[in-house]
ZAMARGU-4260 file (C-alpha; in steps of 0.2 Angstrom, whole numbers, plus 5000, padded with zeros to 4 digits):
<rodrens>
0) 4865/5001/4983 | 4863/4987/4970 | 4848/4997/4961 | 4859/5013/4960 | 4875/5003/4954
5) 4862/4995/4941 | 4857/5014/4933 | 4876/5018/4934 | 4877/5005/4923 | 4866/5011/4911
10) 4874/5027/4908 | 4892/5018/4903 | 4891/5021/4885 | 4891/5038/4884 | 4903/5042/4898
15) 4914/5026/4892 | 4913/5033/4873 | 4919/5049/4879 | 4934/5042/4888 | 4941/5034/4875
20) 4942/5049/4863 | 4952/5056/4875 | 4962/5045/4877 | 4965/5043/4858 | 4967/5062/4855
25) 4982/5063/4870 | 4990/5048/4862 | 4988/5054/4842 | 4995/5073/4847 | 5011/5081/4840
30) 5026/5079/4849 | 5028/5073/4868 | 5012/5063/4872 | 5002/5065/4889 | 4989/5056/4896
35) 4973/5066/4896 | 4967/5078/4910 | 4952/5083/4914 | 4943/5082/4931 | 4928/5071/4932
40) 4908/5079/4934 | 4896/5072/4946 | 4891/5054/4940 | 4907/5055/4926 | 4922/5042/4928
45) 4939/5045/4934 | 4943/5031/4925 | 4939/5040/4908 | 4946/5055/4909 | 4965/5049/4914
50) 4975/5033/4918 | 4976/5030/4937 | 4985/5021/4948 | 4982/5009/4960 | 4991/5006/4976
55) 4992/4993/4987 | 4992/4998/5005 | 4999/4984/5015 | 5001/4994/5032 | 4979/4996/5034
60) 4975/4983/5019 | 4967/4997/5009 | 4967/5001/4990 | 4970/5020/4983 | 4969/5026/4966
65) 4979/5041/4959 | 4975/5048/4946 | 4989/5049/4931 | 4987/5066/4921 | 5005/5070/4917
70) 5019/5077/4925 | 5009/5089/4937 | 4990/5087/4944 | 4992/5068/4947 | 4979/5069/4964
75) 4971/5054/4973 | 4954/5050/4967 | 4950/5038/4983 | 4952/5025/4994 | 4944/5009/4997
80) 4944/5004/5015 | 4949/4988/5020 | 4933/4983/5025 | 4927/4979/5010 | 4940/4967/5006
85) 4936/4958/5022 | 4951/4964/5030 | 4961/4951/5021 | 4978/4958/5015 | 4978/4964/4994
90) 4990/4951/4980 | 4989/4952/4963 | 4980/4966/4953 | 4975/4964/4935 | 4962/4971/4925
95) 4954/4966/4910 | 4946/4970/4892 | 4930/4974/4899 | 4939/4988/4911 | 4938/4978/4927
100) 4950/4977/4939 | 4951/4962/4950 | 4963/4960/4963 | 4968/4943/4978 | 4963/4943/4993
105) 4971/4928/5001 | 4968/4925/5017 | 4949/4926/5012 | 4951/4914/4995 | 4944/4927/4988
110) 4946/4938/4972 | 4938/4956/4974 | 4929/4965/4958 | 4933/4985/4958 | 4923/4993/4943
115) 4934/5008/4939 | 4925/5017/4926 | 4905/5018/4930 | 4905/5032/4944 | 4916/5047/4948
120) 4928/5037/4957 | 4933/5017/4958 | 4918/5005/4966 | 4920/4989/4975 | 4908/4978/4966
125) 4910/4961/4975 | 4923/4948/4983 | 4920/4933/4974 | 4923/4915/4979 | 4940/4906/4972
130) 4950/4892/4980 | 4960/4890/4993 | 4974/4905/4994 | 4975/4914/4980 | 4992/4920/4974
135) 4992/4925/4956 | 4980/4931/4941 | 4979/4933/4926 | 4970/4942/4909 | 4967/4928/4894
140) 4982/4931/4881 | 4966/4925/4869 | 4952/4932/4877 | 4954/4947/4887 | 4939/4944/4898
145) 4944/4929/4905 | 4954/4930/4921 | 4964/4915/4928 | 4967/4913/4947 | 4981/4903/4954
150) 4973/4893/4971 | 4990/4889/4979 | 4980/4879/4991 | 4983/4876/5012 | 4998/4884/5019
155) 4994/4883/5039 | 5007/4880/5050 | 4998/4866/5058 | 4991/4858/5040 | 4990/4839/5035
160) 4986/4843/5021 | 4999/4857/5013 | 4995/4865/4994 | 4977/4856/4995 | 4963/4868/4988
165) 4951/4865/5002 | 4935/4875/4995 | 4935/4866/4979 | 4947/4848/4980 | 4949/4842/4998
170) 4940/4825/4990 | 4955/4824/4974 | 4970/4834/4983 | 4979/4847/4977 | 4980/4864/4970
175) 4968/4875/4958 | 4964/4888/4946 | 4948/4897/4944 | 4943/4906/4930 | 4930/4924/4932
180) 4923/4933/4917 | 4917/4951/4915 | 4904/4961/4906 | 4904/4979/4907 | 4898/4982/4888
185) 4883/4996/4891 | 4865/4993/4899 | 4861/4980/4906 | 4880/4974/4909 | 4881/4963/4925
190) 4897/4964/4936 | 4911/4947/4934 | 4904/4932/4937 | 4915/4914/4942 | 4915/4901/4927
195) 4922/4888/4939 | 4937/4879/4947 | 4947/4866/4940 | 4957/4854/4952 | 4975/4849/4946
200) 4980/4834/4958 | 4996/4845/4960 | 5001/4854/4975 | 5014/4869/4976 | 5013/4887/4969
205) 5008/4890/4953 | 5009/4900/4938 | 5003/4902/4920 | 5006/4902/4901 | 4994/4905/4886
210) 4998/4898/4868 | 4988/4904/4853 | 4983/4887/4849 | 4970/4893/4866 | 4979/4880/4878
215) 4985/4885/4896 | 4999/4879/4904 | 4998/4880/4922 | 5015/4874/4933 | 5014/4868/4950
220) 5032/4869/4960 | 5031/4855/4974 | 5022/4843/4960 | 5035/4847/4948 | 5024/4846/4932
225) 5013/4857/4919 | 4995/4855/4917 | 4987/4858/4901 | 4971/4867/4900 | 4957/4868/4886
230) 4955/4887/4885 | 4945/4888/4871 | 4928/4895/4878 | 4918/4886/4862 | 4926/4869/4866
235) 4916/4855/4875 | 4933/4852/4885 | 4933/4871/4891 | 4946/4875/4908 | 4948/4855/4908
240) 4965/4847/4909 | 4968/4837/4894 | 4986/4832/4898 | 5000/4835/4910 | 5019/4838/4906
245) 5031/4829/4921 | 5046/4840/4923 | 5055/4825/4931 | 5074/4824/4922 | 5082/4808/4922
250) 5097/4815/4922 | 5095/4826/4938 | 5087/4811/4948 | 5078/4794/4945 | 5060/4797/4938
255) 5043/4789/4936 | 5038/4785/4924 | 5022/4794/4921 | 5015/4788/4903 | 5000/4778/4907
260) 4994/4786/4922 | 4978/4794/4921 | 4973/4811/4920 | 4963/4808/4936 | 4976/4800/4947
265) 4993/4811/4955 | 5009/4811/4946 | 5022/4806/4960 | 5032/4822/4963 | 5051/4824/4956
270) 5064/4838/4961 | 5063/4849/4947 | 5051/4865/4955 | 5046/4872/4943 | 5042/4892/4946
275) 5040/4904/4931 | 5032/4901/4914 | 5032/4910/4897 | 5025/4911/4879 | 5036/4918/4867
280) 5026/4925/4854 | 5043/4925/4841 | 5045/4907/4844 | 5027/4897/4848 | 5035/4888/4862
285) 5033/4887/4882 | 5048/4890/4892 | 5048/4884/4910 | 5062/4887/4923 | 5065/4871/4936
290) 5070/4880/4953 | 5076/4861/4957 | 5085/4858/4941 | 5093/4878/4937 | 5085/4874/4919
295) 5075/4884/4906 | 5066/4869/4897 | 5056/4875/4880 | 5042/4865/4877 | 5030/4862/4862
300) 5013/4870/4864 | 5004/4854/4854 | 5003/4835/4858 | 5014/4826/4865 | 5019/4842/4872
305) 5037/4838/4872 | 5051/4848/4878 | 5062/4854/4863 | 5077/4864/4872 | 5084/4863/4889
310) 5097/4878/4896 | 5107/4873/4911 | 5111/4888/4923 | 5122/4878/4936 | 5139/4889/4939
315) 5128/4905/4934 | 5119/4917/4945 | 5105/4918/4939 | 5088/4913/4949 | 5075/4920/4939
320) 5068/4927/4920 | 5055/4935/4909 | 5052/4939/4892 | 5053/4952/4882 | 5035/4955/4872
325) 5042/4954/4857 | 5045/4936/4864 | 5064/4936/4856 | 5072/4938/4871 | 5073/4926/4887
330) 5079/4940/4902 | 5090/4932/4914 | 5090/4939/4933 | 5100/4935/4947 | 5115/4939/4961
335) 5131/4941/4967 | 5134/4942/4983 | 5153/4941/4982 | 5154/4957/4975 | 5135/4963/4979
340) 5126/4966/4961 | 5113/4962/4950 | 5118/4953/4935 | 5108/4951/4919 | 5109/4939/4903
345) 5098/4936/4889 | 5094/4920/4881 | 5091/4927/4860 | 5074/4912/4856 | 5078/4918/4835
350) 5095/4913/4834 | 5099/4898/4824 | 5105/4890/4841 | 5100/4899/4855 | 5113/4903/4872
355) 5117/4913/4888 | 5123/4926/4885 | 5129/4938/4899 | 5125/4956/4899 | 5139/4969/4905
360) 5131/4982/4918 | 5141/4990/4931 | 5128/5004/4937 | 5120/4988/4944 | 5135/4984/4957
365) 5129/4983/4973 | 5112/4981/4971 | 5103/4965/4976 | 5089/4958/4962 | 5073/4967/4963
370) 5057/4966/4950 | 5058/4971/4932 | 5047/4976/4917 | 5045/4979/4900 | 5036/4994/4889
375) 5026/4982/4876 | 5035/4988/4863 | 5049/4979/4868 | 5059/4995/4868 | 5063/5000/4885
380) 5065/4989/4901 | 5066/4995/4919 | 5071/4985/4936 | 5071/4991/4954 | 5084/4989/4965
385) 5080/4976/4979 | 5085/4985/4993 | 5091/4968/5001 | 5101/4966/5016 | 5119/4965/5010
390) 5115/4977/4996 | 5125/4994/4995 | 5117/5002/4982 | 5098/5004/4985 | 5083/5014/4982
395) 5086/5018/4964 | 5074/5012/4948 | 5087/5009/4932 | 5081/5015/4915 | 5087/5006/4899
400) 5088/5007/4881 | 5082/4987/4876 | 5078/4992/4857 | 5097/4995/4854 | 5103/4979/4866
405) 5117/4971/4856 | 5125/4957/4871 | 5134/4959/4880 | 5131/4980/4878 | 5113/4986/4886
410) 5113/5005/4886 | 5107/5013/4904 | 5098/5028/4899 | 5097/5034/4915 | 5100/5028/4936
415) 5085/5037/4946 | 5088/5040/4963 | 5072/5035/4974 | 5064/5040/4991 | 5076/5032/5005
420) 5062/5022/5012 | 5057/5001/5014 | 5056/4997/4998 | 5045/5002/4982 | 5036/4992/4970
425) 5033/5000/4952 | 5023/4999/4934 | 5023/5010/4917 | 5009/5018/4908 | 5012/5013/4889
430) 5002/5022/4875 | 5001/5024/4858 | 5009/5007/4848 | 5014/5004/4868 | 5026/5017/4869
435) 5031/5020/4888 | 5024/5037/4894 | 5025/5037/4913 | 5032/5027/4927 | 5023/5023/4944
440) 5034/5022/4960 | 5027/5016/4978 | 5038/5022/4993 | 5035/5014/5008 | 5035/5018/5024
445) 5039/5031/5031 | 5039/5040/5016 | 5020/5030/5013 | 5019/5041/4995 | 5019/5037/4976
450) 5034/5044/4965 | 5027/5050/4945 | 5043/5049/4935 | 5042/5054/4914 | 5045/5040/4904
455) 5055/5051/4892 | 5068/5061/4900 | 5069/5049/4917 | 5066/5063/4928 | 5054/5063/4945
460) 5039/5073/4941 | 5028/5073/4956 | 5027/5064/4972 | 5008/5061/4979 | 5004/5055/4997
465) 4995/5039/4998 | 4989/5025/5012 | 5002/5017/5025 | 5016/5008/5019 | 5012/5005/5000
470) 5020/4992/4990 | 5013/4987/4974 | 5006/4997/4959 | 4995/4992/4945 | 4994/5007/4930
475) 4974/5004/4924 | 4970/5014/4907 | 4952/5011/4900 | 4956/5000/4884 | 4974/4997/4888
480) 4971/4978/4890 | 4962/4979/4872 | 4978/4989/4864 | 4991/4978/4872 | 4997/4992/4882
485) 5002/4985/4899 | 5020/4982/4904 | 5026/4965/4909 | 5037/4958/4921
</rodrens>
């Protein structure tokens, strides 16, 4: 097996060359755009010859790709049984500039490799080795062949020692990120290989933030701080922590004081829980939201790494926020459960002094909050209906206009009624200068199907049977990582 996936590897270029002027000649065409069709030969790449989709099947732990050719002919390629993922159930999926899709596993604290381009249909490659429960991952904002993984660390019901990463920094305590890289550039290429872990001292889930000056920032929610990482692959300090950010506000709580402490020594924890971190691109600030606090704090991406703006949500309802890629816009998202509804705001990062401001959208009464993207090109942003309990209004995906938002007005271009199932889970295939072309919608069970849905007039296209009980999606386009063309959340 490891001599033929060898030769496939050899016969990349010309398949992976041919691909991409597909791909370019769908997105350069007249009018509507379409991503390419075309069925692979024996030996080609279903990766190549259209976008597909990748669905998480949570009821048998397996992974199934679909393959996205437009509004009709969207088929499944194939499934990769759970097996191969040692059984453990599927997180986070993100791909990289090398075309590699890498997904957690967990229960396993490993993060599985799935090449999706060398043969005619996606290949499990290898589960690599990271820490201790893996949650989140993520592509390098500076280098695309970096991924970064998120060790949460021991969560057993019985533990003494909770958010420890035990495979890497049971001696120093605490949590972790590992860091993988890929090479998939022609003969000869070698499958992703692990760099390494680095131990933070901090325990608690975490999530991260790339600045252009190549630093990470990498929160950690029962600790209540930021690490700092050197992510510049020619330094000497590469995926070291060379500082840490305490979170701790004095006026929320009596705090440490943390100045002299070492980088090898723990800070003592505060309240603040930190959970959600972003890099506006307008701005060149970090913004961190403080669960503990209900704060936004904006922080300065260059020594001392000190926090510039804070936004107190207390009175508000909102729990939780993106960005849009432009990086102007903080989204706000939260609930109301008296009414039932989703409400939205928006924090404007180029304004002279930036505030909340709330966002007036009926369609969204009784709703409960459920996940959100953005097209990159800033122009259109989705959210899904939570389906929650007390919700009275569920099942639909809402489409809006967010190049024409002028608060406290977003225009709803269209509600789309969904399969009456579970829950879904959803991405977008973006082309072109990361227009939005295609939407990807997971019903689960029973329905246990995947939803196509034209990004242009809103409407269902085709519904394609999948694995059991699918939840969430990952749209993978060879060179989308490269163009900027994946939707965030």
């Amino acid at each position: 097996m490891e001599t033929m996936k060898r030769r496939m590897y050899a016969s990349y270029v010309a398949t992976g060359a041919l691909g991409l002027t597909l791909i370019s000649l769908a997105a350069c065409s007249s009018g509507e755009s379409t991503p390419t069709t075309g069925t692979p030969a024996p030996g080609g790449s279903a990766g190549a010859t259209s976008a597909l989709v990748f669905v998480n099947n949570t009821g048998d732990k397996t992974l199934t790709s679909v393959a996205l050719k437009g509004d009709s002919g969207n088929a499944v390629v194939n499934t990769i049984d759970a097996a191969e993922f040692e059984n453990a159930a599927l997180g986070d999926m993100q791909f990289s500039n090398g075309d590699w899709l890498f997904v957690n596993l967990a229960a396993a604290n490993k993060v599985a490799t799935i090449d999706p381009l060398t043969a005619a249909t996606p290949v499990h490659e290898a589960n690599l080795q990271a820490g201790t429960r893996p949650v989140h991952l993520y592509r390098d904002a500076n280098d695309g062949e970096i991924i970064w993984i998120m060790n949460d660390g021991d969560n057993a019901p019985s533990t003494t020692t909770p958010g420890d990463d035990l495979v890497n920094c049971s001696a120093q305590g605490g949590g972790s990120v590992t860091v993988m890289h890929n090479s998939h550039l022609g003969p000869g290429g070698t499958p992703p290989t692990v760099l390494g872990t680095t131990c933070l001292l901090a325990d608690g889930h975490k999530v991260a933030a790339f600045a252009e000056n190549k630093r990470v920032f990498i929160s950690s929610t029962t600790a209540g701080e930021i690490a700092v990482l050197d992510g510049d692959e020619t330094s000497g300090t590469y995926r070291q922590m060379i500082a840490r950010i305490d979170l701790c506000d004095s006026t929320k709580e009596t705090c440490n004081d943390e100045s002299l402490t070492a980088l090898t020594a723990p800070f003592t924890p505060n309240g603040s829980e930190p959970h959600g971190i972003r890099w506006s691109k307008l701005s060149k600030k970090v913004y961190s939201y403080q669960e503990g606090y209900q704060q936004i704090v904006e922080i300065d991406p260059n020594p001392p790494f000190a926090v510039t703006n804070r936004w107190d949500f207390a009175g508000t309802p909102y729990t939780g926020y993106g960005i849009s890629p432009d990086g102007k816009y903080l989204l706000l998202r939260g609930e109301t459960t008296a009414p039932q509804a989703t409400r939205l705001g928006v924090i404007d990062l180029s304004a002279a002094t930036p505030t909340i401001a709330d966002l007036t959208t009926p369609e969204l009464d009784g709703t409960s909050a459920g996940s959100f993207k953005f097209s990159p090109d800033s122009k259109r942003f989705y959210i899904l209906a939570g389906n929650g309990a007390t919700a009275t209004k569920k099942d639909r995906l809402f489409a809006y206009d967010w190049a024409t938002l002028a608060p406290p007005a977003l225009t709803l271009l269209r509600e789309i009624p969904l399969v009456s199932t579970g829950g879904h889970g959803f991405d977008v295939l973006a082309q072109g200068a990361g227009q939005a072309k295609y939407l990807a919608v997971s019903n689960a069970a029973p329905a246990n199907s995947l939803t196509i849905i034209n990004a242009t007039d809103n409407q269902e296209k085709q519904t394609v049977s999948v694995g059991t009980n699918p939840g969430g999606v990952t749209v993978y386009e060879s060179g989308a990582a490269s163009a900027g063309n994946q939707a965030t959340n």
